[in-house]
Every structure is written in structure tokens, then in C-alpha cells.
C-alpha positions, 0 to 999 in steps of 0.5 A: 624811826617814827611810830607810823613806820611800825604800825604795820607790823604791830598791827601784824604781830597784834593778829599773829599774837591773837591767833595763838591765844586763841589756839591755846583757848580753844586747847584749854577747853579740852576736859582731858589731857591729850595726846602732845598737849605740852609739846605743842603748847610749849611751840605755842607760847615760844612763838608768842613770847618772840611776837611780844619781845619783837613787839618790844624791839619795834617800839625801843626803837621809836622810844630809845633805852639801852638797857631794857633794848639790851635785855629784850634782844637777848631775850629775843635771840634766846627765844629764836634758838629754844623754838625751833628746839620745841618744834624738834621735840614736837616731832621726836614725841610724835616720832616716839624717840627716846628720851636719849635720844632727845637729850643728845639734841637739846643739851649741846644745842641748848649750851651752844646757845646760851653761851653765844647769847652771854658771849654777844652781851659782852663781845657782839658779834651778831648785834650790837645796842648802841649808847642811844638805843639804836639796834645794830646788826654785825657781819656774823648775824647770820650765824646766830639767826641763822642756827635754828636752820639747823634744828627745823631741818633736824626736824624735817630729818625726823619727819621723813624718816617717820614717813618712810616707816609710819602707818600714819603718812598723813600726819607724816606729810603735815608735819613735814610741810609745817617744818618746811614752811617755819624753815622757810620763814627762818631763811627769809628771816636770818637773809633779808632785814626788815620782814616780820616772820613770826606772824607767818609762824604763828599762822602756821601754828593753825595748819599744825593744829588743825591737820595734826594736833587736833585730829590726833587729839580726836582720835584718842580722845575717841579711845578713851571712850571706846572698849579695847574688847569689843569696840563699843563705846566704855562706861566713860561714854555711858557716864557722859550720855546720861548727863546729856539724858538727863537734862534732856528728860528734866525738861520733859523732852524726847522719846527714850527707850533703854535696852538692858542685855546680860550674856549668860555663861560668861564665868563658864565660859572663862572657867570651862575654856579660858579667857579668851573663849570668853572673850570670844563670847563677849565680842560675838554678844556685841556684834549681834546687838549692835546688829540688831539695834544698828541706829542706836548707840550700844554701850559695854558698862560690865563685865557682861553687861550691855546697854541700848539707848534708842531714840528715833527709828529704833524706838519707834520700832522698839517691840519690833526689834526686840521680838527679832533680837529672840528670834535671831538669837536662836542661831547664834553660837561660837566654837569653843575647842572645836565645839559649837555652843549657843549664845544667850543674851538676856534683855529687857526694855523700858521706855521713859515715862515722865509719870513714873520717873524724872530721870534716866536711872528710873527707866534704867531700873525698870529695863534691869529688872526685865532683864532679870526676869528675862534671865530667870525664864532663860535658865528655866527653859534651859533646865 
């Protein structure tokens, strides 16, 4: 065999390997650890472990040695039972199976197949290196290329029964086109000799991340920065929009005005009618002020605490929201016990002002301190 007769599937398994370093570059970026990150890296790396070794397959053969021809093909036939293992457990994580579960596959499987690679080392009976380095294939390949059938339909298995009882088909039905078109890259591979089918693996990678792994990771990602309670978005998000502000303010940028808000009553509320009264309270307060400042993003940083940061329209619009934010609020109550109570929502706003404060946090001050005021002259009237 001469060198030209394998450039093609170098030049294949060059791209398929760049696809999946790649794929866990774009993963690395990620700040946080994500939902299946090491399940599906580990997919990742087993598929671009079989691209080098049977990079290194292909070129023993234009270049002989028989030991090192040896070692890379059981390492070769190793990684071929392990991958569709990891695709397996990928499923099972997404599936939630137990961790019994689990072993009860791996452990046979895994000792089934490390036994038949020592075994073949000593008495090949799927391939055979010969003295000069020629790489042989034997009359029981088939049984040995042909196991991780077993494993990817094991899978298959997982996902059906996943879509069969899931809310989230979607994901259901991606998992189960990714496993059919890896069992059908196997079959042709265990069947016909001569076809390169881990570049198709690894391409396939990208349709698992893309409809699966990343749109999973989005939506969790999404809850780590949201309020269990009321849904807005939590002190994380507020935390990393103020880095985002205050780079925008340092270079003298952009209209920004900031609405602080406190819902009066919450402790005697919790302490007169429960906590989940005062839950009530807190999510009926969040509705209204996501109501009312409806182009703004609205945060929950305390426990009765709510910022607005407006930009755009609503800050345009800024006297005029906040004189219909007290006007509204006349109307606005929760049944505790069968009993009607107001709700109060103190407020106060600040614009930014470059002449009196570079940063967010000077404009937050101002904002709190209205809100202070405004809470005083509430309790007042209230008395």
C-alpha cells in the first residue's frame, strides 16, 4: 500500500478530528459546568481517540512495524467497545437511570471486552498482525466489530422508552436519530472493509450538539440565572449585567436609568399568614412590576427587593411609567385567608449622570436612597 492510496482518509479523519476539537472548544468556553458536560465530552474524546489510532492504522500500513501495528489496533478494537458504552450512558444520564442501573450494563460489557481484546492479542480470531506488519482480518471479525450493535441499540432501547414517557420528546427524538445513524455507521462498518466510519461519527457529534447538548445547556443555563419564586431574573444575572454596565458607562455611553422597588409588609405578612402568603405577595409585586416596566429587564436581588434597569423606550419614558406605577398601584391586592389586603411597592429612580458618578453603583445609591424616601412618606400616609 502506498501513501497516496490513504491520503483521502487522512484527509477525512484530519477534518472529522478538527470537528471534534473543535466542538469541545466551543464546550470549554462554557463559565459553568453544564448539564451532561462529561458524558457527552467523554463521547467526544472516544471518537477522536479511534480518528488518531486509525489515522495510525492507516499509515503502519504504508510504513510496517509489528509491535507498534500490534498495540494500536488493540488499543483501536478497545476503543470501538468503550464508545458506544459512553453513548449509552449518555442516554441513561439523560433518561435519569440509576446508577444500578448503569453498572449492571457497563461491568459485563466492559469485562466481555477487554477479555476478547487479551484474548485476540494471544489467539486472534478477529485480526491478526503479521511478522511484516500487514494487518489481517479473520473469519470472527464480525463478532468483535460487530458488538458495539448491541450497546447503540441498547441505546436506542433507552431513548424510545424516554420518548414514550417524556415531556420533552424533542430531545427524545434527537437522541434517537444520533444512535440510529452511529448504528448505522457501525453496521457498514463491522460489514464492508475499506470505509472509513469515524469521520461520519464525528460529524454526527454536531447534530448531537447542536439539537441536544447545547439546547439543554441553554435551558439550564437560563435557570441558573432566573428566581425559582417569581421567575425574573436572580442576583447572578444582576451581578453579570452590572459588569456589562459598567463598561458601557466608563466610556461615556448609553442612557441608563434605574428603578429600585421594596414590598412593604412582607415580614407581616409571613408572620400574620404564613410563608406562602408572603410568597403570594412577592409574585403578585413581581407581575405588576414586570407590568408596568414590560421593555426593561426586571431583577429580584433580596428578599423584597426589585431592580429595573431601563434603557431605551422605557427610559424615555421613565416620569411617565413611574407616575403610572403609583397610580396603578391603588388596585393592587391579594386575598390572604379569605381577606383582601393591599399591595405596597416602594420606588425610586435614578438616572445616570456622568458629572455625578462613573459607575452603576453610584446611580444604584441615588435610586435607593429615593426608595427609602419613598417608604417613609408610605408608612406615613399609612399611619
Amino acid at each position: 500500500m502506498k501513501l497516496q492510496d490513504i491520503l483521502p482518509y487522512l484527509e477525512m479523519n484530519a477534518i472529522a478530528a478538527a470537528t471534534c476539537i473543535a466542538i469541545l472548544g466551543r464546550r470549554q468556553k462554557r463559565i459553568s459546568p453544564a448539564f451532561g458536560q462529561h458524558f457527552f465530552d467523554h463521547i467526544v474524546l472516544s471518537v477522536l481517540a479511534m480518528l488518531v489510532l486509525e489515522t495510525a492504522s492507516w499509515l503502519l500500513q504504508v510504513y510496517p512495524s509489528y509491535y507498534p501495528h500490534q498495540v494500536i489496533m488493540a488499543l483501536y478494537f478497545l476503543m470501538q467497545m468503550v464508545s458506544p458504552l459512553l453513548v449509552a450512558r449518555y442516554c441513561m444520564m439523560l433518561n435519569r437511570r440509576d446508577l444500578t442501573h448503569r453498572l449492571r450494563l457497563y461491568l459485563p460489557a466492559l469485562f466481555v471486552v477487554c477479555a476478547a481484546i487479551v484474548v485476540n492479542l494471544a489467539h486472534p480470531f478477529a485480526y491478526r498482525i503479521t511478522p511484516d506488519g500487514v494487518y489481517e482480518r479473520l473469519d470472527h471479525y464480525f463478532l468483535l466489530a460487530g458488538w458495539p450493535l448491541v450497546y447503540i441499540a441498547g441505546a436506542v432501547y433507552e431513548c424510545v422508552c424516554y420518548y414514550r414517557c417524556a415531556h420533552e420528546r424533542d430531545i427524545a427524538r434527537h437522541l434517537i436519530t444520533f444512535c440510529a445513524i452511529a448504528c448505522t455507521c457501525t453496521f457498514i462498518g463491522a460489514a464492508i472493509w475499506g470505509i472509513t466510519i469515524w469521520p461520519m461519527l464525528a460529524f454526527n457529534l454536531v447534530y448531537l450538539y447542536l439539537n441536544v447538548q447545547r439546547r439543554r445547556e441553554a435551558e439550564l443555563g437560563d435557570l441558573a440565572f432566573r428566581d425559582s419564586l417569581t421567575g425574573l431574573k436572580n442576583t447572578a444575572a444582576y451581578r453579570r449585567k452590572l459588569n456589562e454596565l459598567d463598561a458601557l458607562l466608563c466610556e461615556g455611553k448609553g442612557e441608563l436609568g434605574v428603578v429600585v422597588m421594596d414590598v412593604n409588609n412582607l415580614k407581616t405578612t409571613n408572620d400574620t399568614y404564613g410563608h406562602e402568603a408572603g410568597n403570594d405577595l412577592l409574585r403578585t409585586a413581581a407581575q405588576y412590576i414586570c407590568d408596568i416596566f414590560d421593555h426593561s429587564p426586571v431583577y429580584r436581588i433580596g428578599g423584597d427587593e426589585f431592580v429595573a434597569i431601563l434603557q431605551g423606550r422605557d427610559y424615555h419614558s421613565r416620569e411617565e411609567l413611574i407616575a403610572r406605577f403609583d397610580r396603578e398601584m391603588a388596585g393592587l391586592t391579594i386575598t390572604c385567608s379569605g381577606e383582601t389586603h393591599p399591595v405596597r411597592i416602594a420606588r425610586g429612580l435614578a438616572v445616570w449622570n456622568p458629572e455625578n458618578g462613573a459607575f452603576f453603583a453610584d446611580v444604584f445609591h441615588q435610586a435607593d436612597q429615593k426608595m427609602y424616601a419613598n417608604k417613609q412618606r408610605m408608612k406615613q400616609a399609612a399611619e
